[in-house]
C-alpha positions, 0 to 999 in steps of 0.5 A, a space after each residue: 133591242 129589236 126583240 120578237 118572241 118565237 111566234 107561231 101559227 096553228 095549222 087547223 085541218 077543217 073536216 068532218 067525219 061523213 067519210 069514216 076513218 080512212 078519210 081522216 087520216 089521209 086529212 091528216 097525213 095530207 096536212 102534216 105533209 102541207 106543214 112541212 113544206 111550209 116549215 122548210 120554205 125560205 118565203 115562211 118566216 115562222 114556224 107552223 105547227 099541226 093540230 088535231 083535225 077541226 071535227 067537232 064543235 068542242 074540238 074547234 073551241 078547245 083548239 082556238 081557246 089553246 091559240 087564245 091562251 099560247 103567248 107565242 102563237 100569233 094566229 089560225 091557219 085554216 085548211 078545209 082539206 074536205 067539206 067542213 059544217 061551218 056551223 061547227 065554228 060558230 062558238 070558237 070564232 066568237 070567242 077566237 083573239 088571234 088572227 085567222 087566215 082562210 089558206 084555200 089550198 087542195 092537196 093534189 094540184 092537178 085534177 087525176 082526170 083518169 082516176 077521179 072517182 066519188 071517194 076522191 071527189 068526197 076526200 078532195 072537195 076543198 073547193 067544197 069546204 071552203 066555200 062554206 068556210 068562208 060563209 060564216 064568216 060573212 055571216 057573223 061579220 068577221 074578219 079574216 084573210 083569204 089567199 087562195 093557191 096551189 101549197 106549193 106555189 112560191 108565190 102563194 107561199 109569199 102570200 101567206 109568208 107576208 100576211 104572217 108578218 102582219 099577223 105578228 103586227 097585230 100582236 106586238 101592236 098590244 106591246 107598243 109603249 111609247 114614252 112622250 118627252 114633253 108634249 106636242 109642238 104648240 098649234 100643230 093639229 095633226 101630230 096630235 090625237 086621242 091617247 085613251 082611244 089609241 090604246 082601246 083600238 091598238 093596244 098602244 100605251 102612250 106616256 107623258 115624261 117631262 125631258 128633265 127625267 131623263 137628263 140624270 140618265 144622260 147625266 149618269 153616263 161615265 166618261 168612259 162609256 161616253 168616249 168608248 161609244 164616241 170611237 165606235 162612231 169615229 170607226 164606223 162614219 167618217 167625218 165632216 167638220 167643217 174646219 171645227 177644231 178636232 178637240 170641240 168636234 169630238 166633244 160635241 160628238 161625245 154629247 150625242 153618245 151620251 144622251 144615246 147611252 142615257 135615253 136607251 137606258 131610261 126607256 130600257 127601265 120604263 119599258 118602253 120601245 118607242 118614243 118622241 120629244 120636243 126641240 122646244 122643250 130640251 131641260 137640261 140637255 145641251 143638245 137637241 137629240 140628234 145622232 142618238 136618235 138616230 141610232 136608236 132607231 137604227 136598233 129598232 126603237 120607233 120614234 117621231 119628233 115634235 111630241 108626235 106619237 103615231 108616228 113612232 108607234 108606226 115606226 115600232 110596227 114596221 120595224 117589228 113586221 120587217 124583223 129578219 127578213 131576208 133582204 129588209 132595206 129599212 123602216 124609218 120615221 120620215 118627214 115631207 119637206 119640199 117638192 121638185 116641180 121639174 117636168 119629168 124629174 118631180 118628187 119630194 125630198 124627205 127628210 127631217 132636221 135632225 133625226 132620219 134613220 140611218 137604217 135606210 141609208 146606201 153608202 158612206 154615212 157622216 158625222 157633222 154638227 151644224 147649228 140649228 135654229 130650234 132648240 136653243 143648244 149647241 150645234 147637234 151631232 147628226 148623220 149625214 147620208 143618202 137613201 136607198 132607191 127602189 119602191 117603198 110605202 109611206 104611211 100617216 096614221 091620223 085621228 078624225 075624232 070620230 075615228 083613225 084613218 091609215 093612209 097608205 101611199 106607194 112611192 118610188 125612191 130615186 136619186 137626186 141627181 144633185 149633190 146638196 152640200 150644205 144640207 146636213 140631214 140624212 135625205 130620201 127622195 121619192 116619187 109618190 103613185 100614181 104621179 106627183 100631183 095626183 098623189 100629193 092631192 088624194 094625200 092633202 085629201 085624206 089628211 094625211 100629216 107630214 110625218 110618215 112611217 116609211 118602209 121599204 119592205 112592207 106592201 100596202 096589202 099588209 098595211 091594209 091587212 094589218 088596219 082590217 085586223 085593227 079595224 079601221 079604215 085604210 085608205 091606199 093610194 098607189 098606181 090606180 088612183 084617180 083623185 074622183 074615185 078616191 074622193 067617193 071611196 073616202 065619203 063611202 069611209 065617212 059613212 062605214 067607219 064613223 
């Protein structure tokens, strides 16, 4: 389900011709050597294309208009192999809707201190050129990224590999649709939000439906899908029944493949790839989605619970940032449950009733039915699991009715330690940075919401890379915060972003 177009970036040498022919066709040949490496480079997880070198004002404009006009390409790389005029790009920028990164890099590494003469000096003036760059867009107030580094560097080229991903973000963000069943849960503040305002600053389409127009989806599915589905499960997890008789079991099961099989389908004819619902508000379904949720965001639908719909567009987001990494361990909606105040042993055990990812999951996977005191069904299906441990992100997008804020907090997920055989969800636990208390307060500070969009795989500079695209404001709490300096840098955003 989890479908990207073939994206890729334009790869723009910034020149001039003060230097005659010669000049520009080593730019050229430079560059085309640059796109290459990038091009067979495991940390460039798109294809980068060479274009014309950037001389004059039309080309600039002609150029960025094309990268306006092509579907598949999600953004400028920028060159400045020689001295280039700014003032060039001023028409361009004004009218460029694509991301733009600086990629400040120079052809040769080191400097050829024996040979070094003015011709290579007026060939090889990257610092130069970049600097003026980088003046008009502090000049017109534009946004754009800046990583600076050797070609070939792998860590540079990991920079740019990940700022590409954030790229993409910004441009499948204009393709999130997220169908609302039912609204949100009753005197909640923060799941809620401005849908209008939402798809002005994102892109995002959020659309009502009453539940009751997807049961004739789940009501449609034959018995045969529904058991062929059922043993793909039974094949897949292995089961904890609890001593229910195997017949009820497997019947409750079916229900889940069902409503899987039915809702995919309804949100496959409307279009949508995101979506949340609402355990008091269930029609005519008999169960609480539960396992079918949970598979489908294990496909790479976005979703979030109690009619939260930041969330899952979040979620989507990830997911479509993440999309055939090399070793992704998973984006998942998350939820803040209860705190271990151990000394040495705190954290937060994340979680939800229902619905966790089994994306992010580590080793055996379950399948039990347990009652549920919301919702007013038969006991639903769910899966039971573990998470992975190591480091990961957790993300709150809220609405400050002046304003969105994201807010983005490093965590550490760890063993529990302890078995929890009576709990019947699939768990994460994690440390939040820089420590439990300062990170819950600078959360509780910032307003960030019990649902979270959590990935294991995306850094906090995407994350802040990806709102400065957007253009909102990031607050970000990771191992430096101090709740006195996170306070004033939250007053400060009162003041820039309202």
């Amino acid at each position: 389900m989890l479908e990207i177009k073939p994206y890729k970036f334009y790869f723009c040498p910034c020149t001039q011709d003060l230097y005659g022919d010669e000049v520009l066709k080593h730019v050229a040949e430079h560059s085309k050597e640059i796109v290459g490496h990038l091009n067979e480079a495991e940390e460039i997880p798109y294809e980068v294309v060479l274009k014309p070198n950037l001389l004059t004002d039309d080309v600039i404009q002609a150029t960025f208009a094309e990268a306006n006009a092509d579907p598949n390409c999600a953004g400028i790389i920028t060159f400045a192999h020689t001295f280039s005029p700014s003032k060039s790009y001023i028409h361009g920028l004004r009218h460029l809707q694509k991301p733009l990164c600086q990629f400040a890099t120079q052809y040769n590494e080191e400097i050829p201190y024996k040979e070094i003469d003015m011709d290579f000096m007026n060939e090889n003036q990257a610092a130069h050129g970049e600097r003026e760059f980088g003046h008009i867009f502090a000049r017109m107030r534009l946004e754009h990224k800046v990583i600076f580094g050797y070609w070939k560097d792998k860590e540079v080229l990991n920079e740019l590999g990940s700022w590409m991903r954030v790229a993409v973000g910004y441009n499948e963000s204009q393709n999130i649709r997220v169908a609302r069943f039912a609204d949100t849960m009753r005197n909640v503040a923060v799941t809620d939000g401005d849908k209008v305002e939402a798809e002005q600053v994102f892109g995002w389409t959020v659309d009502a439906w009453p539940i009751n127009e997807v049961v004739p989806f789940v009501d449609a599915v034959s018995p045969k899908e529904t058991a062929d589905l059922t043993d793909e499960y039974y094949d897949l997890y292995s089961i904890i029944d609890d001593g229910r008789d195997a017949k009820e079991f497997r019947r409750l099961v079916e229900v889940q493949a069902a409503q899987e099989i039915g809702i995919e389908r309804f949100l496959e004819e409307h279009n949508y790839n995101a979506f949340s619902d609402h355990f008091d508000d269930l029609g005519g379904l008999k169960q609480l989605p539960s396992l079918s949720i949970q598979r489908l965001m294990a496909k790479g639908y976005g979703f979030g619970a109690e009619g939260d719909w930041k969330t899952p567009a979040m979620v989507r987001l990830m997911k479509i940032m993440t999309a055939g990494q090399k070793g992704a361990k998973g984006s998942a909606f998350m939820e803040d449950y209860t705190y271990n105040l151990v000394p040495g042993k705190e954290g937060i055990l994340e979680s939800h009733m229902a619905e966790v990812d089994p994306s992010v999951s580590e080793g055996k996977i379950a399948l039990r039915a347990t009652p549920l005191s919301m919702g007013n069904r038969e006991d639903p299906v769910r899966l039971v699991f573990t998470a992975q441990t190591g480091p990961g992100i957790a993300t709150s997008m809220i609405d400050l009715g002046d304003r969105f804020r994201l807010i983005v907090q490093d965590v550490e997920c760890k063993k529990v330690g302890h078995q929890m055989p009576k709990l019947p969800t699939g768990t994460v636990f994690w440390a939040p940075k820089p420590n439990l208390k300062i990170g819950t307060e600078a959360w509780i500070y910032a307003g960030g919401a019990h649902h979270t969009a959590f990935s294991y795989d995306l850094s906090a500079q995407q994350m802040q890379d990806w709102a400065d695209l957007m253009g909102i404001e990031c607050a970000i709490i990771d191992e430096n915060t101090t709740i006195r300096n996170f306070k004033n840098e939250l007053r400060v955003n009162d003041v820039v972003y309202r």
